[in-house]
N, C-alpha and C positions, 0 to 999 in steps of 0.2 A: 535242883539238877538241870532245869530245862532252861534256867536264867543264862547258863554261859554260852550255850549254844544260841541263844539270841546274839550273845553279846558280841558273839564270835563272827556270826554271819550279817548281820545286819549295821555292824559299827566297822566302817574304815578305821585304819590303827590310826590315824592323826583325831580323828572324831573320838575315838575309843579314849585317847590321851587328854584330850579336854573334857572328857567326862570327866574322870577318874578325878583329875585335879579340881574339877568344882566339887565333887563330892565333897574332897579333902575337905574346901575351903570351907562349904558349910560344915564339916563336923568341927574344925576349929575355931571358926564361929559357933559354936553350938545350937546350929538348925536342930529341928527337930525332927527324929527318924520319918515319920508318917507324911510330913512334908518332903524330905529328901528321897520316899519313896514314890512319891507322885509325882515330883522331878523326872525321875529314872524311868518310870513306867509311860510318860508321855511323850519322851526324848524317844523311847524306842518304837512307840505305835507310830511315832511320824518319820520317822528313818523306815521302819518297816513298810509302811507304803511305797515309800520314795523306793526301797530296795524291789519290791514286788513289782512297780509296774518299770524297770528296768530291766527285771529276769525276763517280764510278758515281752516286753519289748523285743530285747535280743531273741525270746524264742523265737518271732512271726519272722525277725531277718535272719533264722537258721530255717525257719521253715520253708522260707521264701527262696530261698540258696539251693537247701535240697529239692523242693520241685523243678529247679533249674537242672539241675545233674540228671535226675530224671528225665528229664524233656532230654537232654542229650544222648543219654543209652539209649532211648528211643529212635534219635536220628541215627546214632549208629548202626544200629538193627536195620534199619532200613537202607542203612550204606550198604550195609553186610549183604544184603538182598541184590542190589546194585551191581555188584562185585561178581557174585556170581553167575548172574545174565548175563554181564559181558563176557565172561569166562566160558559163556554157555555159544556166546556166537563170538567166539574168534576176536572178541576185541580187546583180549587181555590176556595175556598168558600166566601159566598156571604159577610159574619163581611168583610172579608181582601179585596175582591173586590169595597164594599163597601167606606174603607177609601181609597183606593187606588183612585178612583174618585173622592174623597173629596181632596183629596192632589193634586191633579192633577190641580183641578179646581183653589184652593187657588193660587196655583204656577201662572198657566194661566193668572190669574186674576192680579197676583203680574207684570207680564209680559207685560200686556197690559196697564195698568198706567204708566209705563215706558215708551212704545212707545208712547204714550199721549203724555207725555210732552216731549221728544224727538220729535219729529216730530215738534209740535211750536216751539220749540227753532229753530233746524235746517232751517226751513224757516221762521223764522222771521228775519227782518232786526238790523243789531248793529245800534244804536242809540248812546247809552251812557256806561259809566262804570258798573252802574245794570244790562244792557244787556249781559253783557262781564260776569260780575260775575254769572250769572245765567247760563251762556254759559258754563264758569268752574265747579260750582254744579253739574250741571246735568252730566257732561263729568266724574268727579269723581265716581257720584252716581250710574251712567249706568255701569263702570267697577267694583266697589263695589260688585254690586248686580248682575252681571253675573257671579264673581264666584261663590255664595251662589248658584245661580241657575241650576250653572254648575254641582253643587254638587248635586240638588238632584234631577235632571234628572237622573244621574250617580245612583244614587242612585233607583232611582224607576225601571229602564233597570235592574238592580241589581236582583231586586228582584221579579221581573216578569220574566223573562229570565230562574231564577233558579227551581230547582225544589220543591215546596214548601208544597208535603203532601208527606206522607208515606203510602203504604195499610199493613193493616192487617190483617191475613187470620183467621178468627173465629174458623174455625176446628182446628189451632194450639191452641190457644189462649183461648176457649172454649169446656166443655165438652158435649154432644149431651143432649139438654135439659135445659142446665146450664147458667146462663151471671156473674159468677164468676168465675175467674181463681184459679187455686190451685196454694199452693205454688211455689212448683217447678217452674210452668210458672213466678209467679209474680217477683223469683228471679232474672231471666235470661231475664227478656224482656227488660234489660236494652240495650239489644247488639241490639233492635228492634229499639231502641229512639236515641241510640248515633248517627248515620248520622244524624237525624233533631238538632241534640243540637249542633253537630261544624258546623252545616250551619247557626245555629243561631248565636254562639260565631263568624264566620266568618264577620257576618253585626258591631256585637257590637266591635268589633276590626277595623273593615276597617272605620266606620265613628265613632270615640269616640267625635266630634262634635255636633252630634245629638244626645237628650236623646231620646234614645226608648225606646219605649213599645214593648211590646210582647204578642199575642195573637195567643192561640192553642183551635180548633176547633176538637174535635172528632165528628163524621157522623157513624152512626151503619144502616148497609143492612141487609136485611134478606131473604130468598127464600120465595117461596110464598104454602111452602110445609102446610098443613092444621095439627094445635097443636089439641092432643085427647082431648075434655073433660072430660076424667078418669084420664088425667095426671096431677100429682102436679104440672105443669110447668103450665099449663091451670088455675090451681084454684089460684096459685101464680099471675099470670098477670090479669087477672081479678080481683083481690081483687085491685092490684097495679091503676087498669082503675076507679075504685070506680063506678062499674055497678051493681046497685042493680037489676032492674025491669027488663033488659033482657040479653040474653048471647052476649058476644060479638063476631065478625065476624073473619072470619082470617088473612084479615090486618090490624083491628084495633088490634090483638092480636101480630102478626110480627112487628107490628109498636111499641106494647109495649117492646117485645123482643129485637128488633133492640136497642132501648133507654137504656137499664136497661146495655148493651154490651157496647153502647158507653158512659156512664156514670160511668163503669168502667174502659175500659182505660183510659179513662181522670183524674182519681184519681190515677191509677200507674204511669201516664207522670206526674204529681203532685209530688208524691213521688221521683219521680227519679230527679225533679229538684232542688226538695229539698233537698237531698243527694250529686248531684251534685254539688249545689253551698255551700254548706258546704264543699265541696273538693274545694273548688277552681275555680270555675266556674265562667261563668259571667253573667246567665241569674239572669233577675229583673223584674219587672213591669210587673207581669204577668197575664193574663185572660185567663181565663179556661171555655170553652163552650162546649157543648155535645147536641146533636140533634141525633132521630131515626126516620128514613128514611124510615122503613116499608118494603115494596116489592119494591121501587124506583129501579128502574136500574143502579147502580154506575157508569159505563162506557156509555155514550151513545153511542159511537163508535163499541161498540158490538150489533149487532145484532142477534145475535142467542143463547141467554139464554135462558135458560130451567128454570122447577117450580122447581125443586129441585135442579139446577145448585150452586156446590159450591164456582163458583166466583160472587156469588149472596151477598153469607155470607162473608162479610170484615167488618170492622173498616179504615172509612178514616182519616188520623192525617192529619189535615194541621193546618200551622204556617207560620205567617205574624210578621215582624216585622215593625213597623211604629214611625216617628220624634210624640212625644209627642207637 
């Protein structure tokens, strides 16, 4: 019984087929059985060797693969960590923070299934040729899929590492009372966008592998200085609040301020990409979000703002880009 299961697992079908046929040969030469089985019994102890330190072999290069994949959910974890400090002081916003942990997790996850079945393979015992084949699958599949992975660890360091918003100071940008730019500003703010656009073009160059997306978040701050109710800008953002029955307060009024600011930059970074990739550019796939912030503190790391502090009033640009 336990003859075929050698015969099975340890003899290639070409080696299997020049056995068989010497066999024949000696029986129709009339070798003698005790002879013909000591043929067969030596033929397998030394294929069996050859087969064993082949399985060892492949294991140490499946084991060797999966400590790799390991070493990489670890850097992940540690991105993940990254991710959310900057999140934690303003230098990321929460869209791109957001998928950032969602990519993270996917990848993680991709990581862990691998070690699964790595890990059975490796200590399970060879039996037969399905053993051996599954042994070579997974040996394949493990260095397949570590470069992929390789890549977008590389990839996510990339982009957490870099620096991924821009500030814009309202008093350049805005006139006192205003959340519309004049021309002149609208022309010239392209020199304000162009660092975030080649750090954009820089990801869609370095990985043209991945289809990305692209997504720009304007965040509008405002000081906590109190708008007159005689002033236009008053009776403009309260119409905008849609408050009939009472007047509104002066952060829900900063908050409308802040918004109507960062809902314009976000319509010039529009324009300008559009322009842009009309020249030749490579940004695509793009989402455009705008969020007002109110009296929020843009920097948490600042501690000593004032109510009427102008580094209160900015526009923050940030841009993520992400594998679709």
């Amino acid at each position: 019984m336990f003859l075929p299961y050698l015969l099975n697992y340890y003899f290639p079908d070409i080696l299997l087929i020049s056995l068989i046929s010497a066999i024949n040969r000696c029986s129709m030469n009339k070798i003698r059985t005790p002879y013909l089985i000591f043929i067969l019994l030596i033929s397998i102890l030394f294929t069996s060797c050859l087969s064993q330190r082949k399985a060892a072999s492949a294991k140490v290069q499946l084991t060797n693969f999966d400590s790799q994949l390991l070493q990489k959910s670890k850097s992940l974890s540690e991105l993940n960590n990254q991710a959310k400090t900057k999140q934690e002081q303003n230098e990321l916003d929460d869209t791109a923070s957001n998928r950032i942990q969602k990519f993270i997790g996917a990848t993680d996850e991709e990581i862990s299934k691998l070690h699964e079945t790595n890990t059975l393979i490796i200590n399970d015992t060879m039996i037969d040729r399905a053993d051996w084949n599954r042994l070579k699958s997974a040996l394949t599949l493990s260095q397949k899929n570590l470069r992929s992975i390789a890549e977008k660890v590389s990839f996510i360091k990339d982009l957490i590492t870099r620096n991924t918003v821009v500030k814009l100071d309202q008093d350049i940008l805005f006139s006192p009372g205003q959340y519309h730019t004049s021309e002149e500003v609208a022309k010239t703010i392209g020199g304000f966008f162009e660092p975030a656009a080649k750090e954009i073009d820089y990801f869609f160059n370095k990985y043209p592998s991945f289809p990305l997306s692209l997504v720009i978040t304007a965040k509008g701050y405002a000081d906590a200085t109190t708008i007159a109710e005689t002033s236009p800008l008053y009776k403009d953002l309260k119409e905008k609040l849609k408050l009939q029955t009472e007047n509104p307060d002066s952060k829900e009024l900063n908050k409308a301020l802040s918004n109507e600011r960062a809902k314009e930059v976000i319509g010039l970074f529009k324009k300008f990409t559009v322009d842009r990739s009309a020249g030749g550019g490579v940004i695509k796939n793009i989402l455009y979000l705008y969020e007002g912030k109110g009296e929020a503190l843009p920097n948490p790391r600042i501690s000593d703002y004032t109510i009427d502090d102008p580094r209160r009033r900015v526009v923050l640009l940030f841009w993520s880009v992400f594998p679709e």
